[in-house]
Z-matrix of the N, CA and C atoms (Angstrom, degrees):
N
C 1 1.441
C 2 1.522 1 111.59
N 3 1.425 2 130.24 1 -23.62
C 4 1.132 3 138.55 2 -163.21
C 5 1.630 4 83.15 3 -79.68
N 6 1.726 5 117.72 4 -70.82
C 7 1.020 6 105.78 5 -165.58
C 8 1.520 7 123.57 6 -43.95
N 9 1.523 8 114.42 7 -27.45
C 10 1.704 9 110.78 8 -170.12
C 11 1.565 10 95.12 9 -72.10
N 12 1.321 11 131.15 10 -49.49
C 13 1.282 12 131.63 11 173.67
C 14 1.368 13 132.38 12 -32.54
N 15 1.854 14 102.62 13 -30.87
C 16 1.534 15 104.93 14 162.76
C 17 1.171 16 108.69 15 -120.13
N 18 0.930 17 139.48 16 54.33
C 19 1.287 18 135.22 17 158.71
C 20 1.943 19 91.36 18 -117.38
N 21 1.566 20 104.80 19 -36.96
C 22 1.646 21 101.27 20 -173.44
C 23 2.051 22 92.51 21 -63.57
N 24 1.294 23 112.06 22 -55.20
C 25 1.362 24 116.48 23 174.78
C 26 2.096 25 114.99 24 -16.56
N 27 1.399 26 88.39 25 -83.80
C 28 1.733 27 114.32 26 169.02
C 29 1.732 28 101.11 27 -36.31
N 30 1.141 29 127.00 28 -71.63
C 31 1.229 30 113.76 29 178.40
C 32 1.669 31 131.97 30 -46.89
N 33 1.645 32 90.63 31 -29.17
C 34 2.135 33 80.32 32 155.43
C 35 0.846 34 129.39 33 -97.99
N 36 1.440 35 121.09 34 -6.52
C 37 1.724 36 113.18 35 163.05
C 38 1.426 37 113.68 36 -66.73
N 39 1.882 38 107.08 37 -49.62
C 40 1.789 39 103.16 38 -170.44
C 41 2.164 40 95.76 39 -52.15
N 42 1.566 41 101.07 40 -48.36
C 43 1.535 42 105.52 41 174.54
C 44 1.905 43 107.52 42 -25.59
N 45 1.208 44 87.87 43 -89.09
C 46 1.965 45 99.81 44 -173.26
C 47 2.055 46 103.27 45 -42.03
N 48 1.254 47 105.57 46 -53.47
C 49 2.012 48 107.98 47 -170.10
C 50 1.660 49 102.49 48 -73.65
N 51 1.298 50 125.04 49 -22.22
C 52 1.631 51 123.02 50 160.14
C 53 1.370 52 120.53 51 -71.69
N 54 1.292 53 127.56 52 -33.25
C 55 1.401 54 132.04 53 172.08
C 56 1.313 55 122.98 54 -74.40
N 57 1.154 56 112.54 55 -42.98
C 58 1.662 57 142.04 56 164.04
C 59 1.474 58 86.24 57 95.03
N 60 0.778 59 128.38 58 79.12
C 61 1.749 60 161.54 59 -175.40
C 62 1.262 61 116.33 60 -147.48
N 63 1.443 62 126.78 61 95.14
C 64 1.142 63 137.55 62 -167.29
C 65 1.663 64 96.06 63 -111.85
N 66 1.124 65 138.10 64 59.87
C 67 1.129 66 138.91 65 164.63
C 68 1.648 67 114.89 66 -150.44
N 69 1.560 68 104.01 67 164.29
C 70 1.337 69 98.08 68 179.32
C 71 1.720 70 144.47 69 -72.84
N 72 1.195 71 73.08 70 -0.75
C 73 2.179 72 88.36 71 176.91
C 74 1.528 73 93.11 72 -87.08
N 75 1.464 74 152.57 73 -13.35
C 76 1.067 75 166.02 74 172.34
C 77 2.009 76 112.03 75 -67.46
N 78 1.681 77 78.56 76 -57.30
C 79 1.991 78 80.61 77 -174.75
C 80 1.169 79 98.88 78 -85.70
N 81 1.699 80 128.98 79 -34.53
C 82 1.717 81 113.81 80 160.27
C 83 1.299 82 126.12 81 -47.02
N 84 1.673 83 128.98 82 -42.14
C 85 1.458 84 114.54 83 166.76
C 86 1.840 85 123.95 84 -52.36
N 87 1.281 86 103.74 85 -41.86
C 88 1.140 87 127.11 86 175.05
C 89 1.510 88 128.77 87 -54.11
N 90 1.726 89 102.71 88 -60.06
C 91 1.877 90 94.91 89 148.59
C 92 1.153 91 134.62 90 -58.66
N 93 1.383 92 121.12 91 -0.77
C 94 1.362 93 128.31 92 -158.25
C 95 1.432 94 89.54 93 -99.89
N 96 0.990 95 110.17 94 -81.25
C 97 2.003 96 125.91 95 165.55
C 98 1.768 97 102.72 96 -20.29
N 99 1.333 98 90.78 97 -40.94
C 100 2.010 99 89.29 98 -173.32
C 101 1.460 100 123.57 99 -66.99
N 102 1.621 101 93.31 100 -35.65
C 103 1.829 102 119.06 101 162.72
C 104 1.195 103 123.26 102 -43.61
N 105 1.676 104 102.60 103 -50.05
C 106 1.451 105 115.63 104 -155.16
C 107 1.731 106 91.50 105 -89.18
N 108 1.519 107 120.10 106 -25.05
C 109 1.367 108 119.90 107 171.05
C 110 1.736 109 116.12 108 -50.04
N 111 1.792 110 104.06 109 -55.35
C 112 1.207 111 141.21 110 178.36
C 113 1.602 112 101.13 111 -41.27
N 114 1.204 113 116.21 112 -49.14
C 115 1.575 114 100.31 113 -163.92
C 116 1.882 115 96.19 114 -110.31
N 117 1.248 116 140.70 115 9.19
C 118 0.985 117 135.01 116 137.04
C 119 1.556 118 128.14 117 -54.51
N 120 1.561 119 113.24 118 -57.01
C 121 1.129 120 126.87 119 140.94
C 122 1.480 121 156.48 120 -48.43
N 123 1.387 122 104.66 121 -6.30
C 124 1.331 123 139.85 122 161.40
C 125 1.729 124 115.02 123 -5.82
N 126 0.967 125 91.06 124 -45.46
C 127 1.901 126 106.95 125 -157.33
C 128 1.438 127 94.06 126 -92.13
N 129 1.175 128 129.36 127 -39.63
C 130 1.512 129 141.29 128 -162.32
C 131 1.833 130 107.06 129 -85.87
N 132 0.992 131 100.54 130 -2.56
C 133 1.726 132 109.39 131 -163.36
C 134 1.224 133 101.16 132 -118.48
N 135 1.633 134 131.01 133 148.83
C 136 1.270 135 146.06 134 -156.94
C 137 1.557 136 101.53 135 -96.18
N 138 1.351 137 131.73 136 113.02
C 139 1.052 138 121.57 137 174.17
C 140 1.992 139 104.11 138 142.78
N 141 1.257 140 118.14 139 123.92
C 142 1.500 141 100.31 140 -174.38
C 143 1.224 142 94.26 141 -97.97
N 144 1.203 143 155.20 142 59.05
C 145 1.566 144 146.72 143 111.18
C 146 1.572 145 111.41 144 -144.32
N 147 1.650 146 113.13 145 153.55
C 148 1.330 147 108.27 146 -173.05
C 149 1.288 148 119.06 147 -57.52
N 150 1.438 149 131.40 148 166.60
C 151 1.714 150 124.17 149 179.97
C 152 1.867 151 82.20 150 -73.26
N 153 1.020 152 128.16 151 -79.27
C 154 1.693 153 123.48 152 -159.97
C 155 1.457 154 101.08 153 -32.09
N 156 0.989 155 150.53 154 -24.30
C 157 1.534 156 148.98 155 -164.54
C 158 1.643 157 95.95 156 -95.26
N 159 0.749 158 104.54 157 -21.85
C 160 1.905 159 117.21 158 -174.53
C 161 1.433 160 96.24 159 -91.48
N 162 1.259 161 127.36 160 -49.66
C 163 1.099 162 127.32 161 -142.67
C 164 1.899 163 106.05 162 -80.92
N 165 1.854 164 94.76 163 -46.07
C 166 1.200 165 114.67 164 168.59
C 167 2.023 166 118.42 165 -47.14
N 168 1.559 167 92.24 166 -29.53
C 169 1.569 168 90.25 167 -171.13
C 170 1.574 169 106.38 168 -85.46
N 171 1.140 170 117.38 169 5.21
C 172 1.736 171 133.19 170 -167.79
C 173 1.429 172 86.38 171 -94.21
N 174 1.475 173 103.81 172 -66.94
C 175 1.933 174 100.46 173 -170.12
C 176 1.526 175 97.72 174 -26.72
N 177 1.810 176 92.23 175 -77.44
C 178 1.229 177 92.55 176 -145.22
C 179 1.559 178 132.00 177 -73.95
N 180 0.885 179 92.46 178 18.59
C 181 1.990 180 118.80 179 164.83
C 182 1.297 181 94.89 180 -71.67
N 183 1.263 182 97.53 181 -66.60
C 184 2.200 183 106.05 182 -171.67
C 185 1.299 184 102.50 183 -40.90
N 186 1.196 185 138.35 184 -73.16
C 187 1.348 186 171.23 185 -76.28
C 188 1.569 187 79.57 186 -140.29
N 189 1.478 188 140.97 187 -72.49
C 190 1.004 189 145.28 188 165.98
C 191 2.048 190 124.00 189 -25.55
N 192 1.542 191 81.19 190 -60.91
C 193 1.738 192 85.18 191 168.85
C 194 1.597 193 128.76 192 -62.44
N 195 1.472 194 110.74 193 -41.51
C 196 1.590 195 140.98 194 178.62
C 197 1.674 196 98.74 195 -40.47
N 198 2.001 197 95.48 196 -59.94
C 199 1.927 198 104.20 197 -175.94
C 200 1.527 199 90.60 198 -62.67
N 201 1.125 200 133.67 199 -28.03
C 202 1.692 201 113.51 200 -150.88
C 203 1.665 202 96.82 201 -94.70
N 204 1.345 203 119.23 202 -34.49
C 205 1.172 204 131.07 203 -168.62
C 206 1.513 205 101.91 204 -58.25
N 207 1.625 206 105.42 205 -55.20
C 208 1.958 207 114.12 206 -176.52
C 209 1.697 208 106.40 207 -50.54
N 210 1.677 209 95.79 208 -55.53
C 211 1.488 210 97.17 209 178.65
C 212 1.871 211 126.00 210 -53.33
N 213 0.758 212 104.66 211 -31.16
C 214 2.131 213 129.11 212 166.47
C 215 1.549 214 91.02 213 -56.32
N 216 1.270 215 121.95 214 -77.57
C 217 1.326 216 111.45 215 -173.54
C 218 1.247 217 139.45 216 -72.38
N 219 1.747 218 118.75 217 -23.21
C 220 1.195 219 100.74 218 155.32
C 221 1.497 220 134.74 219 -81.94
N 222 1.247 221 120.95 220 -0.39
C 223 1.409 222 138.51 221 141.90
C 224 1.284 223 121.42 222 -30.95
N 225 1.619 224 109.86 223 -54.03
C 226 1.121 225 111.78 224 -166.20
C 227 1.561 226 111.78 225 -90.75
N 228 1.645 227 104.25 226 -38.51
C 229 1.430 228 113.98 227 158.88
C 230 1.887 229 117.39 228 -19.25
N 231 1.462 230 70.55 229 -53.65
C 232 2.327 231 89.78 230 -175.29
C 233 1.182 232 88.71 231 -49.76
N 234 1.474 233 117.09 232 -81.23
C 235 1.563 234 116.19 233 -150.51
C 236 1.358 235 122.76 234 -52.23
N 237 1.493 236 109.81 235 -25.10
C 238 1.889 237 111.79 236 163.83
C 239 1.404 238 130.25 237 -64.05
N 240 1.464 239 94.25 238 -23.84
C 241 1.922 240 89.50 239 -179.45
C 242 1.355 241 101.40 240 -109.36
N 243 1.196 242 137.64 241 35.78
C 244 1.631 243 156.07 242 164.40
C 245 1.300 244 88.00 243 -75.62
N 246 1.476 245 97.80 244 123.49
C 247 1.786 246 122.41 245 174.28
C 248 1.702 247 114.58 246 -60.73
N 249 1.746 248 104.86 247 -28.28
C 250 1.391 249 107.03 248 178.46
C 251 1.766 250 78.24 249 -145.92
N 252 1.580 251 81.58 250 163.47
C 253 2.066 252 89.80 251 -166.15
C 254 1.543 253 87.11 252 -110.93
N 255 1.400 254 131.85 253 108.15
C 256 1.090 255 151.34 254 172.75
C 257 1.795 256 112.80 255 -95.38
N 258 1.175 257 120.24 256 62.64
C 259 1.817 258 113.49 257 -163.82
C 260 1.712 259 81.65 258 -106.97
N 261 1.394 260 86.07 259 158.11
C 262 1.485 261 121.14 260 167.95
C 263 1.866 262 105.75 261 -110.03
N 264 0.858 263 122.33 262 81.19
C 265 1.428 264 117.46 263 170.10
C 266 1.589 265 113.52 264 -83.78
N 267 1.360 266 109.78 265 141.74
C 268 1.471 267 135.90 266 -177.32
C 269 1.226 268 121.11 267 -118.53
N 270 1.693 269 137.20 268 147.97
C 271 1.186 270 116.85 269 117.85
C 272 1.707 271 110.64 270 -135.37
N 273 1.539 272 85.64 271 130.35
C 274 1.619 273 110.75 272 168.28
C 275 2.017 274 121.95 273 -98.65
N 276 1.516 275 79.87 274 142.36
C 277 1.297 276 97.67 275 145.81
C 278 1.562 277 133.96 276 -44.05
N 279 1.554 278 135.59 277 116.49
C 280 1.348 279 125.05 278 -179.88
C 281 1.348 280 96.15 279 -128.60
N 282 1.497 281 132.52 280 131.45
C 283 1.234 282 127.32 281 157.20
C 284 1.256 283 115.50 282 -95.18
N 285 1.376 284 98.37 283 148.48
C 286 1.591 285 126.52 284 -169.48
C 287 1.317 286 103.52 285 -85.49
N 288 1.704 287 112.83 286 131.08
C 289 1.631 288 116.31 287 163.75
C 290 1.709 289 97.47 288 -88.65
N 291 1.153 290 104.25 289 -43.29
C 292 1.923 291 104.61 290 -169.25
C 293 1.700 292 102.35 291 -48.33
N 294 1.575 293 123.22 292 -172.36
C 295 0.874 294 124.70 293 -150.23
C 296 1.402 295 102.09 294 -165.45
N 297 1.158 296 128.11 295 -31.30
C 298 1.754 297 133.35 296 -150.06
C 299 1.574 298 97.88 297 -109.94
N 300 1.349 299 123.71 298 141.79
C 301 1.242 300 109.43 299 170.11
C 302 1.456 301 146.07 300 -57.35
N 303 1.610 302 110.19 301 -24.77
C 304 1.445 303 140.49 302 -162.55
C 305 2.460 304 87.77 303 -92.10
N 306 1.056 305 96.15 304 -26.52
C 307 1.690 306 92.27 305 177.29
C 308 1.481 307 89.68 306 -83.02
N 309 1.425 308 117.56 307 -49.78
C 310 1.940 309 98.09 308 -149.52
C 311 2.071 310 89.52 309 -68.52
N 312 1.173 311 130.39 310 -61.30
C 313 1.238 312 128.30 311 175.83
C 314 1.329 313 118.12 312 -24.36
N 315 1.526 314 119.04 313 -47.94
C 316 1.782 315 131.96 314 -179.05
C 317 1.625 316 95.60 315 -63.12
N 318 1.240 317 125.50 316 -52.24
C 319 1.215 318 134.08 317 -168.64
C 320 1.627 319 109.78 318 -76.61
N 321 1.111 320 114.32 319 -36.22
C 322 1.949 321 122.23 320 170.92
C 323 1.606 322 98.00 321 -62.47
N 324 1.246 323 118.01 322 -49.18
C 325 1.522 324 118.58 323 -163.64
C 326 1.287 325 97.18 324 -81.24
N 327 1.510 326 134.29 325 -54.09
C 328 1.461 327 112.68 326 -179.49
C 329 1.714 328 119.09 327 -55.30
N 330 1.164 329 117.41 328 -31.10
C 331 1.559 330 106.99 329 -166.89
C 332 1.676 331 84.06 330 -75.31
N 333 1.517 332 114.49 331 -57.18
C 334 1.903 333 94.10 332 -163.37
C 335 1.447 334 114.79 333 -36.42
N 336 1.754 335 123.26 334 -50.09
C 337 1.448 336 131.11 335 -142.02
C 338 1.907 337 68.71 336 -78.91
N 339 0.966 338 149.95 337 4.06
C 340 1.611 339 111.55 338 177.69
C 341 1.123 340 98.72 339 -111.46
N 342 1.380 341 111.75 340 114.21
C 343 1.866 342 125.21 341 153.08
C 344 1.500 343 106.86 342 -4.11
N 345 1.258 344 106.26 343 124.55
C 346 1.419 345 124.25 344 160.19
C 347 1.704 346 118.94 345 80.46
N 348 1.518 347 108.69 346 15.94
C 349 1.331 348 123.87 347 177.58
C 350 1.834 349 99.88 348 -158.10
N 351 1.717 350 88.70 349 128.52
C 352 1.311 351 95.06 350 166.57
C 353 2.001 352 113.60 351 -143.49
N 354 1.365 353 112.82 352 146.40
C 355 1.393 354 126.97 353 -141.31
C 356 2.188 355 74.75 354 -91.60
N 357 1.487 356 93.48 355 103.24
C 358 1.727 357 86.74 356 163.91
C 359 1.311 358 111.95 357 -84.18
N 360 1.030 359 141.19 358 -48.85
C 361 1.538 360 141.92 359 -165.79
C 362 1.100 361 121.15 360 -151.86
N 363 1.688 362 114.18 361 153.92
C 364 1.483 363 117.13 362 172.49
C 365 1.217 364 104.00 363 -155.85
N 366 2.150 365 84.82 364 132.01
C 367 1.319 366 121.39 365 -137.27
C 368 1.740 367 87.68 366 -64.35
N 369 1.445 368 119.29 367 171.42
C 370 1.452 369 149.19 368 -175.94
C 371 1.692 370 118.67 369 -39.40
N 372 1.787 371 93.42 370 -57.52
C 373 1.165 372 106.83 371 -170.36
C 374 2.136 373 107.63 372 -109.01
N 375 1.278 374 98.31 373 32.59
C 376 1.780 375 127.07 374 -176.85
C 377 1.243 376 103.99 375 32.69
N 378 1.192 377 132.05 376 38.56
C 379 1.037 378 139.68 377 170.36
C 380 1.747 379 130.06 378 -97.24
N 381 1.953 380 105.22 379 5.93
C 382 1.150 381 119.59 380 176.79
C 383 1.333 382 111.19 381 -140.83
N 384 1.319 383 118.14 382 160.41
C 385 1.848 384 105.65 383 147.78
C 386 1.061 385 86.64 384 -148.62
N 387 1.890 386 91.61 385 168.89
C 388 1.510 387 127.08 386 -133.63
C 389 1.899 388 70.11 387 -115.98
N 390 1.136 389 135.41 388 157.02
C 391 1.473 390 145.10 389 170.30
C 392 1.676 391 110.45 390 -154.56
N 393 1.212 392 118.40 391 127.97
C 394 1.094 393 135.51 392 169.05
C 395 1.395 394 117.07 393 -87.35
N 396 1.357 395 156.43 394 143.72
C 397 1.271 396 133.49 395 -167.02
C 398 1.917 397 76.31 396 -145.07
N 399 1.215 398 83.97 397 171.63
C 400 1.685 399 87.30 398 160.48
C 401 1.778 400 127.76 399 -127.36
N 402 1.290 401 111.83 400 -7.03
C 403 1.186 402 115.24 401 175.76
C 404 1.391 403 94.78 402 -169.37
N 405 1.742 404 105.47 403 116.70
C 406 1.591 405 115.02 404 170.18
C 407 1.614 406 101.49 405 -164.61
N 408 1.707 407 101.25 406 161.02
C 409 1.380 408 103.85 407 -170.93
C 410 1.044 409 81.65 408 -116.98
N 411 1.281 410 150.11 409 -38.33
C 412 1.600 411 148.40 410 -146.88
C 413 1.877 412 113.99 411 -124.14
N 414 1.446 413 113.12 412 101.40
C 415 1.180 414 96.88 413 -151.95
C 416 1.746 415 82.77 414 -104.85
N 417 1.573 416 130.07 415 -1.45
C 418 1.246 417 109.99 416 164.01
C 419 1.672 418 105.72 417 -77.39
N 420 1.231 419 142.17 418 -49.72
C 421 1.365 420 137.22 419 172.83
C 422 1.447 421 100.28 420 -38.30
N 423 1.388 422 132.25 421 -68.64
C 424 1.398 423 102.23 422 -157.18
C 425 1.594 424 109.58 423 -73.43
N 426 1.704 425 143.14 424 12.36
C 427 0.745 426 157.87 425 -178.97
C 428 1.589 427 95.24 426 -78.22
N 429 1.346 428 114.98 427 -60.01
C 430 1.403 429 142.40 428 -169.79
C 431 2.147 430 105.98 429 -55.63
N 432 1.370 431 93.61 430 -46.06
C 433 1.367 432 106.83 431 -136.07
C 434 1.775 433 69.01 432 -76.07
N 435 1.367 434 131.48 433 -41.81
C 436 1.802 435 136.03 434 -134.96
C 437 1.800 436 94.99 435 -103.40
N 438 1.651 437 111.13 436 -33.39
C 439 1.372 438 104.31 437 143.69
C 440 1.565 439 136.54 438 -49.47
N 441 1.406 440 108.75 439 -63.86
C 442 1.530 441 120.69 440 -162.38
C 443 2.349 442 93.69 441 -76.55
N 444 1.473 443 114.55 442 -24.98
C 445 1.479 444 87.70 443 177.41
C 446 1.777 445 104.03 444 -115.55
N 447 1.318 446 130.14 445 -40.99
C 448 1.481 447 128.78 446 -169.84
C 449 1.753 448 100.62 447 -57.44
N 450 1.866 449 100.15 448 -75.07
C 451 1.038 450 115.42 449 -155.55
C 452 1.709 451 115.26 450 -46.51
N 453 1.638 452 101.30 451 -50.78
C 454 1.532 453 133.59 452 172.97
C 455 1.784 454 99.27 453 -24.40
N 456 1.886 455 92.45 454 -76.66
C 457 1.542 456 73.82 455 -172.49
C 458 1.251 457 141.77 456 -76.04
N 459 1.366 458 107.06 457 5.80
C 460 1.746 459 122.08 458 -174.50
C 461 1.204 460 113.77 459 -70.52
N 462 1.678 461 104.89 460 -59.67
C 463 2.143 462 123.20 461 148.08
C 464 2.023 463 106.87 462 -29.53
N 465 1.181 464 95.83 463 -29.52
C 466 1.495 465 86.36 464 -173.77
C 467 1.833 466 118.84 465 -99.98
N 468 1.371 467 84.72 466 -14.79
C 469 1.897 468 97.91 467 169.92
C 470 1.897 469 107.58 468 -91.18
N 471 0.990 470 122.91 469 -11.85
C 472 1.124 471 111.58 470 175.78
C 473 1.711 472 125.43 471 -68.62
N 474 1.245 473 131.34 472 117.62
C 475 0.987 474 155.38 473 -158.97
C 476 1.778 475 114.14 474 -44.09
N 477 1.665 476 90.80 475 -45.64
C 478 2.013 477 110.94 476 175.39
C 479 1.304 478 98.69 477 -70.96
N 480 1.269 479 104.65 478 -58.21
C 481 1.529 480 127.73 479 -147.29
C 482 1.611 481 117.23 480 -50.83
């Protein structure tokens, strides 16, 4: 993928130094053209999916955590200006579909960084984690909820996968 990345690169410079356009609306036509080279060429290039198809699934991981992150905090926001602090604190068991170490870590670090859940442990054979939540009634839903959006897209950023 690196290589498709510079070869798309190289195509807006020769783009911008063939035109004699030394500016950036120049190497933007030019990566663009390099793209459209990129997925013509598809089959001929090292890598079984384009880097932009990769790249897109990175955003929207980010982009994914950011919505989940706001939602964590105004949650938690709530529970601070509660006249009496009524929490249900937990910690459950979550089993892991992922497999690779660099996913279960991506996946430990996203649940801690979100307000009101933090990743205590993971079990021996990484086949569990330990989750602390701070206020929940439904500990199969949030099982559900950290499958179907964290885990989901991590399985979906993986490179083989």
């Amino acid at each position: 993928m690196t290589i498709q990345f510079l070869i798309n690169i190289i195509f807006g410079f020769l783009w911008m130094f063939l035109s004699n356009g030394y500016n950036s609306e120049y190497f933007a036509v030019g990566f663009f053209w390099g793209a459209v080279v990129l997925v013509i060429f598809q089959k001929l290039l090292p890598g079984n999916r384009l880097y932009f198809i990769h790249l897109y699934k990175w955003l929207k991981l980010i982009l994914l955590f950011i919505v989940e992150l706001i939602k964590a905090d105004i949650a938690v926001f709530k529970l601070m200006f509660k006249p009496n602090l009524d929490v249900n604190p937990a910690i459950f068991e979550y089993p892991l579909d992922i497999t690779k170490n660099w996913q279960i870590t991506m996946l430990s670090n996203m649940i801690t960084l979100t307000p009101g859940t933090i990743t205590v442990n993971v079990s021996h054979d990484n086949k569990k984690l330990f989750i602390h939540r701070l206020d929940t009634e439904d500990i199969p839903g949030e099982i559900e909820a950290i499958k179907n959006s964290f885990e989901k897209a991590i399985l979906e950023v993986d490179i083989n996968g």
